[in-house]
N, C-alpha and C positions, 0 to 999 in steps of 0.2 A: 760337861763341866764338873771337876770335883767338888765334893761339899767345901774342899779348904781352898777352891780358889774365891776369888771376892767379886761381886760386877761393884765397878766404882756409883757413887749414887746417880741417881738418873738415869744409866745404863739400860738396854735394855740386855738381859741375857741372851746371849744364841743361842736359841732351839734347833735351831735346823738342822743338826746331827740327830737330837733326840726322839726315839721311836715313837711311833702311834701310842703302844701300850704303857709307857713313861708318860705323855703328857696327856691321856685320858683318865691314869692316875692323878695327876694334879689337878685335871679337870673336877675330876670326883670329889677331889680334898676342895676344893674350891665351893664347888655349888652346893655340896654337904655344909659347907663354915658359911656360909650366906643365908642359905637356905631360904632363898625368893629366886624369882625372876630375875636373868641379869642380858643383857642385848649383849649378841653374838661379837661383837666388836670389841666391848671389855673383856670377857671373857677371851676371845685374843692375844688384846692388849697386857694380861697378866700372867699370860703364860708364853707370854715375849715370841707370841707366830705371827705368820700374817693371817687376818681374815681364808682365803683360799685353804692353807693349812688346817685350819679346825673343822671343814667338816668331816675328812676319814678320821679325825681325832674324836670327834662329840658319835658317827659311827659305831667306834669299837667300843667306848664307850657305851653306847646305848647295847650292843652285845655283853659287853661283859656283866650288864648289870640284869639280862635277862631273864637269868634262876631266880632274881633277887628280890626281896620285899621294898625296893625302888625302880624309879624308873627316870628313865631322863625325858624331858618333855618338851618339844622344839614348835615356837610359831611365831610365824615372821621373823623377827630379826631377834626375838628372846629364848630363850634356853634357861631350864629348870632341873632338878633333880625333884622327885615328887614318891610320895607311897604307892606302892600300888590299890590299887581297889582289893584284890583278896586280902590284903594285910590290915586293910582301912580300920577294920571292927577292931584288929587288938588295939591300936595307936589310941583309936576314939576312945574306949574302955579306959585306958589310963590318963592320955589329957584331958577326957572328959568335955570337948569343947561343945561352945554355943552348936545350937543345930539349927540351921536356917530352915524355914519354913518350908513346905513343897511349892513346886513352879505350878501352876494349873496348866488343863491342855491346851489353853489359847496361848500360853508361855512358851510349851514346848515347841507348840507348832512354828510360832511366831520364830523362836531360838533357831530348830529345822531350816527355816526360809533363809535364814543369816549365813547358818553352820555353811549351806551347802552354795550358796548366790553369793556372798560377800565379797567384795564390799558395796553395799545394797539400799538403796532409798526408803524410807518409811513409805511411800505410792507404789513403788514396786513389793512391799511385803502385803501393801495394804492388797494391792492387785490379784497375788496369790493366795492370798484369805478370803477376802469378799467382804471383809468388814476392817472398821477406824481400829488403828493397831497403835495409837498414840498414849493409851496406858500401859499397855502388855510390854511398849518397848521401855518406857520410861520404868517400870520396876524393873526390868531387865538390864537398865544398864543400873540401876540403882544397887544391885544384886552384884555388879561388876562383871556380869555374862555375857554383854556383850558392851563396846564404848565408840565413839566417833573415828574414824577413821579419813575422816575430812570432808570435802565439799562439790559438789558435783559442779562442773562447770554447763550450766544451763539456770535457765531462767528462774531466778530464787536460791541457785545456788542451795538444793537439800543436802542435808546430812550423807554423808554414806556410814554407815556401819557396820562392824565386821566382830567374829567372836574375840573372846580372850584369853587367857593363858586357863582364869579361873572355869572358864568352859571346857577346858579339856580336865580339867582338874575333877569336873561333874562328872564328865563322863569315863575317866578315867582310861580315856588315851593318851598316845604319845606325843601326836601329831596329827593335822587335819586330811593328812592324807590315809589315816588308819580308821577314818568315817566308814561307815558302811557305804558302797555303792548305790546310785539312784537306779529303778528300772527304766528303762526306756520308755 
């Protein structure tokens, strides 16, 4: 579509002619002008594709921004644009932001149990620790590291929990699948 044609209001535009590399551009102008978290759906929805369409789009995307002191960051159904970790120190430097305290190693581990089992019962992390993990999760989701992810259907109906966007954000990946592997 040319710049001087018009979608009437409401419309959605046709993308469907336009390349991978045109709407991972607008993708980029997108989660760059947000700059949060946005679920894979709207982020569709405003670059007028269908769902199916954006992932070789958020793909080339995540190529093109590879050199780059960003990075695009995908989990579960959300999609981010985020700094990289080598760059983190200038950004920090200049906004100068709050520094959240450190996790202790009952945090980390507990985080680990989540990262790599999720979505996962407090019994079942308790199970793989050996001890009551009902503080370590409760700063943890207080932290935003990890949050509820619904309700187990069994007796009591527990919590399940799973990480969150701000968790890859820690660790400064892209995606849960760029975790390091567990040994057998």
């Amino acid at each position: 579509m040319s710049s001087d044609q018009q979608v009437p209001d409401g419309a959605v535009a046709d993308h469907g002619a336009a390349s991978d590399a045109e709407l991972a551009r607008q993708a980029e102008a997108l989660l760059f002008s947000l700059g949060t978290a946005i679920e894979a759906k709207r982020l569709a929805d405003a670059l007028g594709i269908d769902l199916r369409r954006l992932e070789p789009v958020l793909d080339h995307l995540a190529r093109l921004l590879a050199d780059h002191g960003l990075m695009l960051q995908r989990h579960d159904a959300l999609v981010q644009m985020v700094t990289r970790p080598e760059a983190s120190d200038a950004v920090r430097r200049l906004l100068n932001p709050e520094v959240p305290g450190r996790l202790s190693p009952a945090a980390y581990e507990t985080l680990a149990i989540v990262a790599y089992r999720q979505p996962v019962t407090k019994a079942s992390i308790e199970e793989v620790r050996g001890v009551d993990c009902e503080r370590v999760l409760e700063g943890l989701l207080a932290r935003g590291l990890v949050e509820e992810r619904g309700r187990l259907d069994a007796p009591g109906t527990p919590r399940l929990f799973g990480t969150t966007m701000r968790f890859l954000q820690l660790l400064g990946v892209e995606r849960l699948e760029d975790l390091p592997g567990i040994p057998d």
